[in-house]
C-alpha positions in Angstrom: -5.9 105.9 144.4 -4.7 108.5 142.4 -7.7 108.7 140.0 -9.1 112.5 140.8 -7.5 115.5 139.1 -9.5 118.8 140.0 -7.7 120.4 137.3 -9.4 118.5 134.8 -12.8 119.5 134.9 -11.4 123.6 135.3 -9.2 123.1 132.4 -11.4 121.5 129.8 -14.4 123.8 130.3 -12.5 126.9 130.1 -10.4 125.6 126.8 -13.3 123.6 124.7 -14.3 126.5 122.4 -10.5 127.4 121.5 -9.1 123.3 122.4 -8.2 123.0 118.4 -6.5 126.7 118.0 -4.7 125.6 121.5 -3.4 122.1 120.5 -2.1 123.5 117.5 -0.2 126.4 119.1 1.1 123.4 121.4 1.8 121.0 118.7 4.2 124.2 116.8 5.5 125.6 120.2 7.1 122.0 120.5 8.8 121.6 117.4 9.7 125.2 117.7 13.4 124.1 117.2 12.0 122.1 114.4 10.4 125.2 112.4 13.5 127.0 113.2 15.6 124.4 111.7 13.7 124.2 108.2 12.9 128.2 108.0 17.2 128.7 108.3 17.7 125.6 105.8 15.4 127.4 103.4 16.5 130.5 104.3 20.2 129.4 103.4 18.8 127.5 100.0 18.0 130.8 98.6 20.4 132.5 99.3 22.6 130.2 98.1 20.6 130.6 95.1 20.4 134.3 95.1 24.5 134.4 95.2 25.6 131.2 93.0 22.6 130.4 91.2 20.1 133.1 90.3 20.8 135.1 87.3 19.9 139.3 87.7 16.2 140.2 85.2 16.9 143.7 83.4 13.3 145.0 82.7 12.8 147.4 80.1 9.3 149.4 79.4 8.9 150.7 76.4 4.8 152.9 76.0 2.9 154.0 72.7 -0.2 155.6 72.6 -3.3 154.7 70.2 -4.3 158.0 68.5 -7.8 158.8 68.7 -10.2 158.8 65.7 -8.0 157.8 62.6 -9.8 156.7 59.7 -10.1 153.6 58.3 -11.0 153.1 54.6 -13.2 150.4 53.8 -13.5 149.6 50.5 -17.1 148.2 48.4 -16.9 147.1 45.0 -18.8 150.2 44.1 -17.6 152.7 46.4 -15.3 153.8 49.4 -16.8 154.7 52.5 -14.5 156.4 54.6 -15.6 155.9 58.8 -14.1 157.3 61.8 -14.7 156.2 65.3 -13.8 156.6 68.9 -11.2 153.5 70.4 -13.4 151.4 72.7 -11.7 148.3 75.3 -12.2 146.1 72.3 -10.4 148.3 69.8 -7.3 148.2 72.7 -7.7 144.8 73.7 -7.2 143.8 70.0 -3.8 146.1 70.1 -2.8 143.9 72.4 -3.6 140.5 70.5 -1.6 142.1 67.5 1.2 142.8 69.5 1.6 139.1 70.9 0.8 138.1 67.5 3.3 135.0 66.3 4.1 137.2 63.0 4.8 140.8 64.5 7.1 138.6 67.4 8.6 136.9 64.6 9.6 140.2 62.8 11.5 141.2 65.8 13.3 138.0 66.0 14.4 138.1 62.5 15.3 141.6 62.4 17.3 141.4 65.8 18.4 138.1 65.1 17.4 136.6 68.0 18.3 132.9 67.4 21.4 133.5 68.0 20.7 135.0 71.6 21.0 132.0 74.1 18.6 133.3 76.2 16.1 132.7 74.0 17.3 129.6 72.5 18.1 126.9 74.5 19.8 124.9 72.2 22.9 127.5 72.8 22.1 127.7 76.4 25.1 125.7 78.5 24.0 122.4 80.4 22.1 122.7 83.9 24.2 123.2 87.0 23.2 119.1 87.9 24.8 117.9 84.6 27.5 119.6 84.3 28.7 118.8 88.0 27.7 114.9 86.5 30.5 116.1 84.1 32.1 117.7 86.4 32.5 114.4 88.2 32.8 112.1 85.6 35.9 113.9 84.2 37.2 113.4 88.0 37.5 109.8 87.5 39.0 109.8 83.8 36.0 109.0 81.9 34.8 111.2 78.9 31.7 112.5 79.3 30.0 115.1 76.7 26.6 116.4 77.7 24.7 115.5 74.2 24.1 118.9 72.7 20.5 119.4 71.2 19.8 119.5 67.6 17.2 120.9 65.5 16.1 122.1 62.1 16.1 126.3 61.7 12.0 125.7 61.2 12.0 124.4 65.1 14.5 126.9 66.2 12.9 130.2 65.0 9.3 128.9 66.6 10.7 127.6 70.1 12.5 131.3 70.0 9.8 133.2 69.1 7.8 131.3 71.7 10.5 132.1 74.6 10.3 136.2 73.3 6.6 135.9 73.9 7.3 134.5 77.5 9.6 137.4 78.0 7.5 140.3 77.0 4.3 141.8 78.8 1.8 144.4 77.3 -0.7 146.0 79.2 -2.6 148.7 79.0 -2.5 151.6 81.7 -5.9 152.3 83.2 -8.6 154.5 81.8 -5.8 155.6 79.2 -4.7 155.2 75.5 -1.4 154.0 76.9 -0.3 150.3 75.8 2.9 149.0 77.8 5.3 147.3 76.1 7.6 145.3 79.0 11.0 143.4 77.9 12.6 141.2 80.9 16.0 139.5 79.8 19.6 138.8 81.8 21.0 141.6 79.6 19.8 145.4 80.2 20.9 146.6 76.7 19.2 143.5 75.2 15.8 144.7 76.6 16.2 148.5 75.8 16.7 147.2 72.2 14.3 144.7 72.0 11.6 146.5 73.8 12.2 150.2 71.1 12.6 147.3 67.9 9.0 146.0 68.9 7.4 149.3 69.3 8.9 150.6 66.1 7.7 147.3 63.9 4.4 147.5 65.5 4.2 151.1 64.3 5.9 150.5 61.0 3.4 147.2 60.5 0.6 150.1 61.2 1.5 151.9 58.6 2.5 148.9 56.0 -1.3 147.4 56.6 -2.6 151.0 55.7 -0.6 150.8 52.5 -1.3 147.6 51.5 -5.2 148.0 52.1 -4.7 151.6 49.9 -2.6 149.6 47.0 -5.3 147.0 47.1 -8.0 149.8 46.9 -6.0 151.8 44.4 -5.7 148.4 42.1 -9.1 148.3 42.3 -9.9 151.7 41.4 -7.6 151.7 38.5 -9.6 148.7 37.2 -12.8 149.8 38.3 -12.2 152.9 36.1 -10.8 151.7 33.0 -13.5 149.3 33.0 -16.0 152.9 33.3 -14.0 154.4 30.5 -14.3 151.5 27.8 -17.9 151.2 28.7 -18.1 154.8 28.5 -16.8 155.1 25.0 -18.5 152.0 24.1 -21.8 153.9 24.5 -20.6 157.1 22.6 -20.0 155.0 20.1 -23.5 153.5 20.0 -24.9 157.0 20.1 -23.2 158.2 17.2 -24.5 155.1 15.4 -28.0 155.1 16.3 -28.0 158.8 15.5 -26.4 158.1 11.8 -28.8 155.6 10.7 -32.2 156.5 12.4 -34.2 159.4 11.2 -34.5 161.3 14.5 -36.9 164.1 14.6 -37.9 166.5 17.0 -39.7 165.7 19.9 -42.1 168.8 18.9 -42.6 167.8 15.6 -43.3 164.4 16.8 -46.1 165.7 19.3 -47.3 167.8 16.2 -47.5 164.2 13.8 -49.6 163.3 16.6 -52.2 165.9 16.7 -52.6 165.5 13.4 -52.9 161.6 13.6 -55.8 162.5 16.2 -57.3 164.9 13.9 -57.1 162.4 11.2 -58.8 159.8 13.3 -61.8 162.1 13.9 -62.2 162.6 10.1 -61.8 159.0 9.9 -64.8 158.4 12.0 -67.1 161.3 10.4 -66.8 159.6 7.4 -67.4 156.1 8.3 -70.4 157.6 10.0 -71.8 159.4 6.6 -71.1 156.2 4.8 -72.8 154.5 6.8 -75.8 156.8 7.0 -75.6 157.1 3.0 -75.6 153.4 2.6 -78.7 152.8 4.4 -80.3 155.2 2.4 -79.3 153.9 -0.7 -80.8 150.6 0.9 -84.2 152.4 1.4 -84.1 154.1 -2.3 -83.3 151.2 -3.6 -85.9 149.4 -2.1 -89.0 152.0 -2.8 -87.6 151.5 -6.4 -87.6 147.6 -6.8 -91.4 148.4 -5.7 -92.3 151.0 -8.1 -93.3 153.2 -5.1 -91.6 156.2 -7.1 -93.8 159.0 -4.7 -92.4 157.6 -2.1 -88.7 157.8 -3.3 -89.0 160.9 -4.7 -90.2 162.3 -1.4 -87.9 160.2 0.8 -85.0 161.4 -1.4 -85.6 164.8 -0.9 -83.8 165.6 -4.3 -84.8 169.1 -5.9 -84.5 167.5 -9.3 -87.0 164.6 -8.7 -89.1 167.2 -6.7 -89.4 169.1 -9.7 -89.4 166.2 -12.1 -92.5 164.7 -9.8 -93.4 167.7 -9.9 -94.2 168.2 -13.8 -94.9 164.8 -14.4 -97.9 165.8 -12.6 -98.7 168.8 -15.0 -98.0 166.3 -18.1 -95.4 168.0 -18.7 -93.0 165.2 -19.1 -93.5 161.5 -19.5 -93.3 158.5 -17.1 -90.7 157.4 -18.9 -88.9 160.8 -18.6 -89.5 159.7 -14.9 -87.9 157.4 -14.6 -85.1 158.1 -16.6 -84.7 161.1 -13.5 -85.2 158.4 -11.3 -82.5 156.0 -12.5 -80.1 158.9 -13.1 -80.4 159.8 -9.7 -79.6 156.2 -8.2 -76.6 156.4 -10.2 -75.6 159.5 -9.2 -76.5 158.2 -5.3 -74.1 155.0 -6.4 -71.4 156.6 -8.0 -71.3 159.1 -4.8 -71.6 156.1 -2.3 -68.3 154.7 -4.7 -66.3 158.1 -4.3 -66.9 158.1 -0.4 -65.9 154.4 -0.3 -62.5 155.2 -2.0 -62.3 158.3 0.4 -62.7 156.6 3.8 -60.3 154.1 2.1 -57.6 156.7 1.4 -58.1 158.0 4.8 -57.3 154.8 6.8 -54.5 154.4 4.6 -53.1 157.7 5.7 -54.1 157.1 8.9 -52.0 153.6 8.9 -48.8 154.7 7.4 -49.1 158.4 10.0 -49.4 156.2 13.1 -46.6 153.6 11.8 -44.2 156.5 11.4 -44.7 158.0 14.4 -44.6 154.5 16.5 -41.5 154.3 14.7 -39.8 157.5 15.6 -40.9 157.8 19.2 -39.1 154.7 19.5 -36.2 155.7 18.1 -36.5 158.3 19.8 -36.5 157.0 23.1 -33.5 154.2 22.5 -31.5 157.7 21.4 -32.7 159.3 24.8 -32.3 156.1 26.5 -28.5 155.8 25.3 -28.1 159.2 25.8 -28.7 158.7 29.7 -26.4 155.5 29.8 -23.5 157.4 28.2 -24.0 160.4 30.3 -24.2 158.2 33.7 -21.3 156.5 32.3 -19.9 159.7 31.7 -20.3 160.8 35.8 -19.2 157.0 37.0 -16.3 157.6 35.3 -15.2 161.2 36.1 -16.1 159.6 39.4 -13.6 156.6 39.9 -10.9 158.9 37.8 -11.2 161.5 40.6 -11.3 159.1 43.6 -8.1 157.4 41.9 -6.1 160.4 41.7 -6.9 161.2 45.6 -5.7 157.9 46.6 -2.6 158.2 44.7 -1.9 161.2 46.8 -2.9 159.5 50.5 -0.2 157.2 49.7 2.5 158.9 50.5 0.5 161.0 53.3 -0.6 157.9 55.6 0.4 157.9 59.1 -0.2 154.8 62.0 -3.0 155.1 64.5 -0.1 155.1 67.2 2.4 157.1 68.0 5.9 156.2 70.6 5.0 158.1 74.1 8.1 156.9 75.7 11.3 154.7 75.2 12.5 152.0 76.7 15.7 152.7 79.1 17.8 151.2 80.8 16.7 149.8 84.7 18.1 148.5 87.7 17.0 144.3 87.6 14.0 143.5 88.9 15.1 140.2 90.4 16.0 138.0 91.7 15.3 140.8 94.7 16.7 139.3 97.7 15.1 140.9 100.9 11.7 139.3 99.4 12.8 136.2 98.2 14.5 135.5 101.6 11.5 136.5 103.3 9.5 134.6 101.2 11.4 131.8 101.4 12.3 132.0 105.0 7.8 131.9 105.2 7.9 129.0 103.1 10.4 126.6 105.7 8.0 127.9 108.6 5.1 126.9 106.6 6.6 123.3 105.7 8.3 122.8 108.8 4.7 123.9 110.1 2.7 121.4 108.0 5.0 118.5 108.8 4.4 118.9 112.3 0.8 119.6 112.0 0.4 116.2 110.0 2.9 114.3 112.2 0.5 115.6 114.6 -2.6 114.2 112.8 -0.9 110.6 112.8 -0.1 110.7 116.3 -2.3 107.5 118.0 -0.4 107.8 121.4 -1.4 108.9 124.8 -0.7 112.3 126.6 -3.0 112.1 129.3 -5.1 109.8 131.9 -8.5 111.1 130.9 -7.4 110.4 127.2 -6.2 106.8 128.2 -8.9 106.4 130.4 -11.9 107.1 128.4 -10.5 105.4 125.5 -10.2 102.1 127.0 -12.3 102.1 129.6 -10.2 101.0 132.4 -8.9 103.1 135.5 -5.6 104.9 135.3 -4.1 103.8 138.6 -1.3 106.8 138.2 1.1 108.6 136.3 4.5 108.2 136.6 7.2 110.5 135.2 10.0 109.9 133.7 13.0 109.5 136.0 15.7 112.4 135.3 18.6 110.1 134.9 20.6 109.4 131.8 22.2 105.8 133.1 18.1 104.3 134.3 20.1 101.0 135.6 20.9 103.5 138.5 17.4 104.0 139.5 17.1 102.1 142.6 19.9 104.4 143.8 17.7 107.2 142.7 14.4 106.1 144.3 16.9 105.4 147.8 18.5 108.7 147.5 15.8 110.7 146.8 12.4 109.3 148.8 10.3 112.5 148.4 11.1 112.9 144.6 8.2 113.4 142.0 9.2 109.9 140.8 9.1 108.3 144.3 5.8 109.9 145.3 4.7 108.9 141.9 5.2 105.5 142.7 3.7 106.0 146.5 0.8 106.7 144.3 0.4 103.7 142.1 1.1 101.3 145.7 -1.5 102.7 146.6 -3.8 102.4 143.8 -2.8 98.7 143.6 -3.3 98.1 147.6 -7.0 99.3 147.4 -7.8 98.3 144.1 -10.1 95.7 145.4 -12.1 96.2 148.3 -12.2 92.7 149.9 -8.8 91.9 149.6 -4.9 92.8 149.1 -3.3 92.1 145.8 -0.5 89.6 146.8 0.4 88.1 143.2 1.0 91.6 141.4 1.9 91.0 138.0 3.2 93.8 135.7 3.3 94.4 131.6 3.1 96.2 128.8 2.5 96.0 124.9 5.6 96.4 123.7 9.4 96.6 125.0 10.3 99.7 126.7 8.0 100.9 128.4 9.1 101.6 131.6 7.7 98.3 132.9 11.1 97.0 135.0 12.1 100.1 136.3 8.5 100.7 137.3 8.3 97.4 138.9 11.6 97.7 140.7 10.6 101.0 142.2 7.5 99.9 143.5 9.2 96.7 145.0 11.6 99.3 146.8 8.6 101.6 147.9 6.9 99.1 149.0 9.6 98.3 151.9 8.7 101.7 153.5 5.7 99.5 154.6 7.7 96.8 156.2 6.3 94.2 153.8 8.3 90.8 152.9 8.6 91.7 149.0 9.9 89.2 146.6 10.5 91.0 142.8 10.1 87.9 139.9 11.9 89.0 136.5 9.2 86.5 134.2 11.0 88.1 131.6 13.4 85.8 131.2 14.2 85.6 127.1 15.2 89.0 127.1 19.4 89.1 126.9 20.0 92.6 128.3 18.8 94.2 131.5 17.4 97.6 132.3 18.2 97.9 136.0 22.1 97.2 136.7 22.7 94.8 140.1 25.1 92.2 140.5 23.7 89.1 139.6 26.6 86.6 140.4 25.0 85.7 143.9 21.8 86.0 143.1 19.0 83.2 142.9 18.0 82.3 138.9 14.4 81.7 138.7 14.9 79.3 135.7 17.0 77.0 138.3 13.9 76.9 140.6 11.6 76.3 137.9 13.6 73.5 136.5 14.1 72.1 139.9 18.1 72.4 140.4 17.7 74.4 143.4 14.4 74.4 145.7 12.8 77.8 146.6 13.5 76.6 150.7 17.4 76.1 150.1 17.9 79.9 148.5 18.2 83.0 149.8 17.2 85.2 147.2 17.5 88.8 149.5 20.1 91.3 147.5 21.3 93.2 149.6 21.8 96.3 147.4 18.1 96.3 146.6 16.7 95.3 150.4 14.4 92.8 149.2 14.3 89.5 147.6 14.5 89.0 144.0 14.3 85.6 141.4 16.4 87.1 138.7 16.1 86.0 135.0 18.7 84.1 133.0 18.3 82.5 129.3 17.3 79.1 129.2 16.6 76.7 126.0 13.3 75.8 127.3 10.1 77.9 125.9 9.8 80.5 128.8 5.7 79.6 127.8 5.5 76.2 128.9 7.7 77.1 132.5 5.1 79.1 133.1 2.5 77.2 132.1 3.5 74.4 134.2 2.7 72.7 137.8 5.8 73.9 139.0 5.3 77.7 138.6 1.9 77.6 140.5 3.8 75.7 143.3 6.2 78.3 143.6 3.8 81.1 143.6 1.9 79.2 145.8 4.9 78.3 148.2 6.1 82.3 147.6 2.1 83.0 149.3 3.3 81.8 152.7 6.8 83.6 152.8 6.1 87.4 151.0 3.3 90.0 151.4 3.8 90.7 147.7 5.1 89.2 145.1 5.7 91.2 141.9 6.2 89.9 138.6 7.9 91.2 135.9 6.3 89.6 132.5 7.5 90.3 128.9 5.1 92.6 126.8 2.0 90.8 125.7 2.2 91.8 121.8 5.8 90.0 122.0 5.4 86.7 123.1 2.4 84.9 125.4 4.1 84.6 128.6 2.0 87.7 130.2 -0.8 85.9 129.3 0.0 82.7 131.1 1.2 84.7 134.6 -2.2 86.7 134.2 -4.1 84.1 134.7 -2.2 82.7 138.4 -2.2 86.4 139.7 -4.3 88.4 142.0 -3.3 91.3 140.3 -2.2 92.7 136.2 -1.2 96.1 136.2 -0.6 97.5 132.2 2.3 99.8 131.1 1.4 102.4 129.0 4.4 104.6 127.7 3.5 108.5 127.4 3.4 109.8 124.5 4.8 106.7 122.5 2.2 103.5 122.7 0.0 103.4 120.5 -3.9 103.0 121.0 -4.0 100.2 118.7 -0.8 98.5 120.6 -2.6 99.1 123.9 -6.1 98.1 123.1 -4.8 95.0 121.0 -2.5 93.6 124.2 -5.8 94.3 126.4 -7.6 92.7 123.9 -5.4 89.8 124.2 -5.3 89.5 127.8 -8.8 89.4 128.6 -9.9 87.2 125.0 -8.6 84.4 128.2 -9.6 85.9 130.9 -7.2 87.5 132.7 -8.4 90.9 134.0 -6.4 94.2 133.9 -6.3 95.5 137.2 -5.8 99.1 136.1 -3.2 101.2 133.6 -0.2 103.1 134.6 0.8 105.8 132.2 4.6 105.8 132.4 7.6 108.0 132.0 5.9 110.7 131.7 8.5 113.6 130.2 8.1 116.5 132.7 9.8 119.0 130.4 7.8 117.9 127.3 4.5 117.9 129.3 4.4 121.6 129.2 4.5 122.2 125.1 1.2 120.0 125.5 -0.2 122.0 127.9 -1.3 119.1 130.3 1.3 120.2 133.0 -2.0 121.0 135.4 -3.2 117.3 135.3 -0.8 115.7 136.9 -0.4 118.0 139.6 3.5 118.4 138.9 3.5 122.1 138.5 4.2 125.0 140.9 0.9 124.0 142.2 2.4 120.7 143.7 6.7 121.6 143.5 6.9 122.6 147.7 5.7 118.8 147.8 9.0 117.9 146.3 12.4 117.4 146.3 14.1 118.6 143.5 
């Protein structure tokens, strides 16, 4: 049997790292006329477009550079502070924000008036190439047709414009420099030069028109700042001259001088209350010796030089007690009127003191609100000279400002930057090969069919009995001319094969009752069967060939049929098998051809009458082959399977699928009739070699002195 392929093994171990990478160079090898097909339709699309369609791009660069550290006022509500810094990614990176800014765009447009540049606005832009052939077409057959024009409001129109400017312009900013590129791409050269120099100059022109608004909004609030300062300023003067008009200001010397005195008045103060106080409690203690009539004691605690001598000669008699006393009381009055005078003098000394220490409370605080508005009108004074000065200097910076950038280089005129065609038919040209690539990679994917034994075999389990190829003829009815004419063919020796597959397939006995199908229609399965019939005569067997497929209208193998024996009249019972002679001569064996017949071909061969032909066929033929119909197509396989010895299964190469095949298997043995083995038929010999399996089937140079060409 032709089960053993010593390629196999060799091939599969040397291939199963790189068997994915190989199938794939396989799978785009044969569809290379495929690939080239869609890279020259592609190829052909763009440059159809690049001729008819594609409208040249005119760039236009236009570069400014940022000046380093320009100032930037900031202005407080109490003073400016003028800063100056180095420009940092962020400082460029916002550059770049303000010139795709909405407003600085929308200055361009306006002052180019760009709404009226149909490249920009598509509401002026003429109709796609589609409608206006649907135009085109419709004015063919006399029926107006006017591609609705779009309308909008001027709002709409200036935004969807300034949006399509925005799309058309680039800024960058050249690396590890100051440089910002400003990039213009439109169909019209001198429409980028233009547009590209008008943006560089507003953005330059907008530099300079922020710096004078910020120094009119800082001058506006200098100029109120300082007349504010001057009316305070003269406000204060004003309130100095009063203060100093109806206060009695005195020197700050000849206040310290009122002081002093107030201190030295103070200390006379206290001596005095002191003495008082030391007088009073003597007057106490005089008084007191006198209530008691202790006049010694008085006398001598009085220490008086009159009462001394008084005391004195009232001792010598030389005056009276009564003279005494009359001392004595004198003096108490003197003591009293004495203690009186003090009185009123410590009295007019606190009084002095009271009236010195108001008026000088009261001038040192005059005198400090005069110094204290003295200092407010001064600083006043300064605040104001101040602001005044700082005013006049901004009234000169505004007509000295200058932007932070500066034009490095205009924008000229360029050749157009696209459509460029060497790359886009290059690119396109890549593009078919990589469709046409993917297609046949995923047709690949989807592909359920069979390509080689091992494949079939392991998949379903069963033995591949042979592998036939596919006979190199365009008319197959002639292919029992074929087979005669060429016996040593890779066909015929194909078929050699599968006899004898079939003839030992079981070890006890000879298949006699050889039926043949398939899944589906096609396959190979009559041609097949006819040729082994005819190989099988090189044995010198009695063959007898049984089309079963008998509700099929057209034939695959073209014989004259006129004299030949119908197998529906023997089934039917017009003729009897013993009465025919069913030998053709142009094929050299017998054959029970199939003709239409309104009776369901399944219950002819489900009845008594079939199994008495096979069995009466047993005693005349040493093989009877039966044609059947494909088992997914009707159930007449099914009924032959089960009254043969043999069931051989057509598989098409590289067609069937695995669910066709394993559901008509299914199907066949779900009643029990077993599949002898598979065939894998009409097998393309030119095809086999894009899948690389030309070795396992022995067909190459390996095996071509073996046959006839």
């Amino acid at each position: 049997m032709n089960l053993y392929y010593p390629n196999d093994t060799i091939a599969q171990s040397h291939s199963v790292d790189n068997i994915d990478l190989w199938k794939i160079a396989n799978t785009l090898w044969r569809g290379k006329w495929f690939l080239l097909v869609c890279t020259l339709f592609c190829f052909s699309i763009a440059d159809l477009y690049i001729r008819k369609i594609a409208v040249p791009l005119y760039p236009a660069t236009a570069k400014i550079v940022l000046n380093e550290g320009q100032h930037k006022k900031i202005l407080t509500n109490i003073e400016s502070v003028t800063s100056k810094g180095p420009i940092t990614d962020i400082s460029i990176n916002t550059e770049l924000e303000v010139l795709r800014s909405r407003k600085l765009v929308g200055q361009l447009v306006d002052s180019l008036d760009l709404t009226n540049q149909a490249f920009f606005n598509k509401y002026l832009q003429v109709p796609p190439l589609l409608k206006r052939i649907r135009t085109m077409l419709f004015s063919l057959i006399d029926l107006d047709y006017e591609y609705p024009k779009l309308t909008a409001s001027p709002q709409i129109i200036r935004s969807n414009v300034i949006s399509s400017v925005v799309n058309a312009m680039k800024f960058s900013n050249s690396k590890n420099t100051r440089v910002i590129n400003v990039l213009v791409t439109t169909t019209d050269s001198n429409l980028s030069v233009l547009i590209a120099n008008t943006m560089v100059k507003l953005y330059i022109e907008n530099q300079i028109q922020m710096k004078l608004d910020e120094l009119g909004i800082a001058t506006k609030f200098l100029y109120d700042r300082t007349s504010d300062l001057k009316y305070e300023f003269e406000k204060l003067k004003t309130e100095l001259a009063n203060f100093s008009s109806q206060s009695e200001l005195v020197n700050p010397v000849v206040l310290e001088g009122q002081k002093i005195q107030l201190r030295d008045l103070r200390i006379r103060i206290s001596e005095a209350r002191a003495l008082f106080k030391k007088d009073t409690n003597s007057r106490i203690i005089l008084q007191s010796l006198k209530k008691e009539g202790n006049i010694n004691d008085l006398i001598s605690y009085a220490e008086n030089f009159r009462l001394n001598n008084a005391i004195s000669q009232y001792g010598n008699d030389k005056i009276t007690l009564d003279n005494l006393n009359r001392k004595v009381n004198r003096f108490m009055l003197d003591i009293e009127a004495e203690a009186e005078r003090k009185k009123k003098q410590l009295m007019a000394l606190e009084t002095s003191e009271g009236l010195l220490a108001k008026q000088i409370a009261r001038q040192s605080q005059e005198l400090i609100v005069f110094q204290q508005l003295e200092h407010e009108t001064e600083a006043a004074r300064h605040l104001y000279e101040s602001f005044f000065t700082r005013l006049s200097e901004m009234n000169v910076q505004l007509g000295l400002e200058a932007a932070d950038s500066r034009v490095l280089s205009p924008a000229t005129k360029r050749e157009p930057s696209g459509p460029k065609r060497s790359q886009t038919l290059t690119i396109s040209s890549a593009l078919g090969l990589i469709m046409g690539a993917v297609f046949l990679l995923f047709w690949e994917l989807r592909f359920t069919g069979y390509r080689s034994s091992n494949e079939l075999s392991e998949n379903i389990g069963q033995s591949v009995l042979a592998n036939v190829p596919l006979i190199p003829l365009h008319d197959r009815k002639s292919v029992i001319s074929y087979l005669k004419n060429k016996p040593n063919s890779v066909v015929s020796e194909a078929v050699r094969n599968l006899r004898t597959s079939i003839l030992m397939s079981k070890s006890d006995t000879v298949p006699q009752v050889i039926m043949f199908t398939s899944s589906v229609p096609k396959e190979g399965k009559t041609m097949l069967t006819f040729a082994l019939a005819q190989n099988m005569l090189g044995l010198g067997k009695r063959i007898i060939l049984i089309e079963a497929d008998i509700r099929r209208s057209a034939y695959s193998i073209n014989i004259d049929r006129k004299n030949t024996v119908s197998l529906i009249d023997i089934l039917v019972g017009n003729k009897e098998f013993k009465d025919v002679n069913p030998f053709l001569e142009e094929l050299g064996f017998d054959i029970l051809t199939a003709t239409k017949s309104e009776i369901n071909a399944a219950d002819l061969f489900a009845s008594q009458r079939f199994s008495e032909l096979l069995i009466e066929l047993r005693e005349h033929y040493d093989h009877i082959l039966i044609d059947s119909p494909p088992v997914l197509a009707v159930s007449d396989a099914r009924v032959i399977g089960a009254k043969t010895d043999a069931n051989i299964y057509i598989v098409e190469w590289n067609k069937t699928t695995r669910a066709q095949v394993e559901q008509g298997l299914d199907m066949l043995s779900s009643i029990g009739v077993v599949t002898t083995g598979i065939v894998l038929n009409q097998i393309d010999l030119d095809k086999i070699r894009t899948f690389g399996q030309t070795n396992q089937y022995g067909y190459d140079s390996y095996g071509s002195e073996y046959y006839e060409n």
